[in-house]
N, C-alpha and C positions, 0 to 999 in steps of 0.2 A: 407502594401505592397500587390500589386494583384498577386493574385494568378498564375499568365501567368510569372512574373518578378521572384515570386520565384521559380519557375519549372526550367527558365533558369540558375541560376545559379550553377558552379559548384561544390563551398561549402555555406554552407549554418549555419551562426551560429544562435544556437538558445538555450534558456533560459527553462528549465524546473523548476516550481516551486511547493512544496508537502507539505502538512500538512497533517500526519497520524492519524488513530482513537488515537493514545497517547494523539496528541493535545499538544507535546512539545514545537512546532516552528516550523517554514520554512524553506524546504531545499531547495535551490539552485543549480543549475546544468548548467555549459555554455558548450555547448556541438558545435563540429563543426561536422557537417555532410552531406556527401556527399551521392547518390543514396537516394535509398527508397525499398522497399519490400527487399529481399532474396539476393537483388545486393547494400543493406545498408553499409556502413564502417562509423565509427564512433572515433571523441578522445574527451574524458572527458580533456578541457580544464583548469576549477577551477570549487571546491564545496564547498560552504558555510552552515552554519545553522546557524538561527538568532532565538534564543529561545524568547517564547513568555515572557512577566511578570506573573507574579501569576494575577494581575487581569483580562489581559488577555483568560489564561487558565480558569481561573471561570467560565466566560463570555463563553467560549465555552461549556465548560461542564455544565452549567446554560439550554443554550437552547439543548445541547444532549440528557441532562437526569436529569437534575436537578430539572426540574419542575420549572424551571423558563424563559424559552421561549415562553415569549408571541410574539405576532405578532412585536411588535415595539423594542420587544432583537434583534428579528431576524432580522430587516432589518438594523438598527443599526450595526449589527454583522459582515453583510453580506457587510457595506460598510467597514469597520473597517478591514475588514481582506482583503479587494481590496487593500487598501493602504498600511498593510504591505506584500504584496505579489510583490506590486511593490517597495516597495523600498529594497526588498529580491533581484527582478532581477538587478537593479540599483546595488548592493550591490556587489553581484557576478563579475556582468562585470568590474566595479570598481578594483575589488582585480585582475583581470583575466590583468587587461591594457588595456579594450577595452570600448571605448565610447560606451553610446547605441547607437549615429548614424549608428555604426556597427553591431549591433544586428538585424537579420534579423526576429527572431518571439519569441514570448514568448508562452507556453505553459504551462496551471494553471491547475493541478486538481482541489483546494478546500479543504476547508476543509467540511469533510462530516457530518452531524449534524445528519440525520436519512437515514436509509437503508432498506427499506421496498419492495423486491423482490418479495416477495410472493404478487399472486394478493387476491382482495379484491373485493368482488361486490357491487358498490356503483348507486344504481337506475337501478341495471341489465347491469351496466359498470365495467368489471377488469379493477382493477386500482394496478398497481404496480410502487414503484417511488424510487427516492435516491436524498437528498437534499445535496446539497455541496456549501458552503457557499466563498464569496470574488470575491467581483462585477468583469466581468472583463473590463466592462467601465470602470471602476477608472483604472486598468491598465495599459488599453490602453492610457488612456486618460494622466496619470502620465506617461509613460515612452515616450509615442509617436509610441509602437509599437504592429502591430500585434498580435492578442492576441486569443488562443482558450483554450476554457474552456466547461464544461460542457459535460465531453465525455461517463459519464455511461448513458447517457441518451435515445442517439441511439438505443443501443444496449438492455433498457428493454423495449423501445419503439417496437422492435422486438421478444420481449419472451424472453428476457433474462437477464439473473442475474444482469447484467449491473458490474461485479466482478469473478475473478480479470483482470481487464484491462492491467497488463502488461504480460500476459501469451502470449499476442502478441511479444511483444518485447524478450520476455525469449527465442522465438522459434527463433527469427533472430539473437540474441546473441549468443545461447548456444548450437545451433543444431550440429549435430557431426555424421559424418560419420561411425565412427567407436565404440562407445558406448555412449548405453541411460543414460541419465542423468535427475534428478531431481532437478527443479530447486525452494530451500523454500528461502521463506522472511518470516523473522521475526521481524514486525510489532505489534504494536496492535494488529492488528488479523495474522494469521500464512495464507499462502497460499505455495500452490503446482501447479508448470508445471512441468507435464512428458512430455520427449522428447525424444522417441524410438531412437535408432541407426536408421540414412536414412531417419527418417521419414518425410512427407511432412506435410504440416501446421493441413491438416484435420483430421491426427491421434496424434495429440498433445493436452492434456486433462490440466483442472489446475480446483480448486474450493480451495475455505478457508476450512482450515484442523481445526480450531476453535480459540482459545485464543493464540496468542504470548507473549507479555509482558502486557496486559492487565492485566490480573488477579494480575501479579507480581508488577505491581506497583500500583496502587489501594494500595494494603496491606504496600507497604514500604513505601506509603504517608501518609497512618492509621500509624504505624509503629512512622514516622519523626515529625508527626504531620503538613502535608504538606510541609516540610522542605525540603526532596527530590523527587522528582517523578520518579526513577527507579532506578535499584539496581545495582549499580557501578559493574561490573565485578563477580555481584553473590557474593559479601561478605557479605549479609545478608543473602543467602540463603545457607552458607560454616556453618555458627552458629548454622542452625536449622537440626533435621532430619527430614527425609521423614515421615510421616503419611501414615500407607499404608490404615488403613482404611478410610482417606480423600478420599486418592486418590482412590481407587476403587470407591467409591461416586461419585467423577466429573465425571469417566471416562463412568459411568453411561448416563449422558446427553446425550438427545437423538438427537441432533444434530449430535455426533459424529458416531452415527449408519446410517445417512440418504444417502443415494446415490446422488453424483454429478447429476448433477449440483447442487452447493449448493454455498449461500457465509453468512455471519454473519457477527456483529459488535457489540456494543453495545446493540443491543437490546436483543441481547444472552447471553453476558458473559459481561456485563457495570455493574453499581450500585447494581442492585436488586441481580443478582449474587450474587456479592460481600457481601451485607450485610447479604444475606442468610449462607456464608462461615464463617463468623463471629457471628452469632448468633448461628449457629449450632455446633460450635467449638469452643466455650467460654474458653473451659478449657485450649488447644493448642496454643502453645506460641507464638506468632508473626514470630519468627524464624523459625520454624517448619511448620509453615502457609506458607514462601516466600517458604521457602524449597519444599515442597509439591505443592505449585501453578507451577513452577520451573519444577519440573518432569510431573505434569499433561501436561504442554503444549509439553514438548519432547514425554509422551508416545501417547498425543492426533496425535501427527503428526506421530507418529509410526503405532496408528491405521488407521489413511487414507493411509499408506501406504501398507501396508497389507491389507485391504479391498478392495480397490477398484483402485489400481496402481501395486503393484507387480508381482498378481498371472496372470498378462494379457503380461508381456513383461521382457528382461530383462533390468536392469538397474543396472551399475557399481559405478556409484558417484552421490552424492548431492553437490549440490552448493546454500552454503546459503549468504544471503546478508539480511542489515536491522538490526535497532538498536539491536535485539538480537544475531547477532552474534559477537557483542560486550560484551558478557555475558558470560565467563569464563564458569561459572558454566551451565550454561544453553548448552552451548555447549559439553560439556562432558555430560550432561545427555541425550542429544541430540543421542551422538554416543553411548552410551549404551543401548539405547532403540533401535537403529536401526544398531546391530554392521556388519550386512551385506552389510552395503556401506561408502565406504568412503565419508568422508563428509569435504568436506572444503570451507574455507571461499572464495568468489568471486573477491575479492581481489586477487589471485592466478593466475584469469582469465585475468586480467588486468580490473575491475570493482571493486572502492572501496565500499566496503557493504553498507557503511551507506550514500553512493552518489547514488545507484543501484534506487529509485523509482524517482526520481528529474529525470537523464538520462532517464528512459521509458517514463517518460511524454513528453520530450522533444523529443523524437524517436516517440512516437504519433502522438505528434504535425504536426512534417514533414509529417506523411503520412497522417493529415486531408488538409493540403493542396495542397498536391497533387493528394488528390481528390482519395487516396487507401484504400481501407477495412481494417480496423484495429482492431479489431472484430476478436475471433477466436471462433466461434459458437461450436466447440469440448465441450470448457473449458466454456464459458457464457451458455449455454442453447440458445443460441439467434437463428432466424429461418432462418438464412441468413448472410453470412457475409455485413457489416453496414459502411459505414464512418462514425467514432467517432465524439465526438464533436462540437460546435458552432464558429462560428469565429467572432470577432471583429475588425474592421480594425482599424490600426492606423493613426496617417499624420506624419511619417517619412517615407521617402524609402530610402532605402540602395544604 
């Protein structure tokens, strides 16, 4: 669809598709939406998630960090996950009743294989980059529609973190006249937008606060013996106690001391992490381990909150969204570590938690092709705000 066709229109359906550092599957998001910037209105129409297979998941976590991404995993991977990303949007519209001859754009993050923000001098060139894997030729090309992808790329193109991307979307969802609100996902990695009462887009800050469910399922996969990959509503983690002197050791990592802009992935708290949590805590029971990984990611998000978010503004509520507020347990450590704000799930907002990153991409999407800055230099480090993203056209128009 050209860009001049989709501007005209007054609603506009569009496909957000997400594969988190978990690397459990694809979420799905058909989203109908109308305007763009600050005059945005939006309805979550249907949300799917199509989990991937265990071979699969290897297969991502092979070329993450597994030491087994050679050049030819990776392109392999990269068409491999094009295709199940489109048959994710097929999937969604399908459940939703809508042909994709109706579907006006699809918008893919990827899934992200490496995250390397920080530059690197390579022949006397900084070189900072984020690879995100799932062609979106094959998207395009399978569904027949409009397709943008590749949106941290802009944005460390201009000095910046190219993370987190939806701290855009947070400020048009969640901004509030009358009180500041924090808005976490909990993901794979945890991230944070602060969003002052009144505030306009340029005083609204966000950076990854460190580990979400990372660390936690890593351990209940060691745990299941790959059987399960995350911890049903924190009932491994109800079995174990806290280690306080684990957790004073995580909370240690110096990640957690570093001043925004900052973002992390795998390369901070992936594998090497983990097996270091395990060889240094031999004696510490599996249960004790979830338990402890568990509170480390509640008091890690408690310490960005306090370092570098509270002592600047005020702020009344949290609003968290993403497969950990699916986490019983995790959510009550949550509010114990932070008992100065209420914290509820997004859901409340009219945003289902674990639909909340599938919609922001899909809320991206619209505004790369309407040609708006999508980019919040506050929260990225970036030197400008940037239109996100690559576009691929399709041959359907609406």
């Amino acid at each position: 669809m050209a860009a001049q066709d989709f501007a005209a229109k007054a609603e506009r359906f569009i496909i957000g598709v997400m594969s988190g550092t978990s690397a459990d599957g694809v979420d799905a998001a058909l989203v109908a939406v109308r305007g763009s910037g600050e005059q945005l209105s939006w309805r979550l129409l249907r949300h799917e998630t199509l989990q991937y297979s265990l071979k699969v998941r290897d297969l991502i976590l092979g070329c993450a960090e597994g030491g087994r991404g050679d050049a030819a995993a990776i392109c392999r991977l990269n068409v491999l996950l094009g295709e199940l990303f489109a048959r994710a949007a097929a999937h969604v519209a399908a459940k939703a009743g809508i042909a994709l001859e109706g579907v006006d754009l699809i918008g893919s993050h990827g899934q992200t294989i490496q995250h390397l923000p920080a530059p690197v001098s390579i022949t006397g060139i900084n070189v900072r980059g984020s690879l995100q894997l799932g062609e979106p030729a094959v998207i395009a090309e399978r569904t027949g529609i409009t397709t943008v992808a590749q949106f941290r790329a802009r944005d460390l193109a201009a000095g910046g973190q190219g993370s987190p991307l939806h701290s855009y979307v947070d400020f048009l969802i969640f901004r509030n006249r009358a009180r500041g609100r924090l808005v976490l996902n909990l993901g794979g990695i945890a991230s944070l937008t602060a969003i002052p009462a009144s505030a306009p887009a340029e005083r609204v800050i966000g950076f990854d606060t460190g580990p979400g469910n990372l660390v936690i399922d890593g351990l209940v996969s060691r745990l299941t013996s790959g059987r399960e990959a995350f911890d049903h509503g924190g009932r491994y983690a109800r079995r174990g106690t806290i280690s306080q002197a684990l957790l004073q050791s995580l909370l240690r990592h110096p990640y957690l001391q570093a001043p925004p802009p900052k973002s992390c992935g795998r390369e901070e708290f992936g594998l090497p992490f983990l097996e270091r949590i395990l060889k240094e805590n031999a004696s510490v029971s599996p249960y004790d381990l979830i338990a402890t990984a568990t509170r480390f990611t509640a008091d890690s998000i408690a310490v960005a909150c306090r370092s570098f978010v509270l002592p600047h503004n005020v702020y009344e509520e949290a609003i968290v969204s993403g497969g950990g507020a699916r986490n019983d347990y995790l959510m009550e450590q949550l509010r114990a570590a932070i008992p100065e704000l209420s914290i509820k799930e997004s859901d409340e907002y009219g945003l289902p938690a674990h639909a909340k990153e599938a919609v922001a991409i899909a809320i991206l999407a619209n505004e790369t092709m309407l040609g708006m800055a999508n980019n919040l230099p506050a929260a990225t480090g970036a030197s400008r705000p940037v239109v996100l993203g690559s576009i691929t056209a399709g041959h359907r128009s609406r």
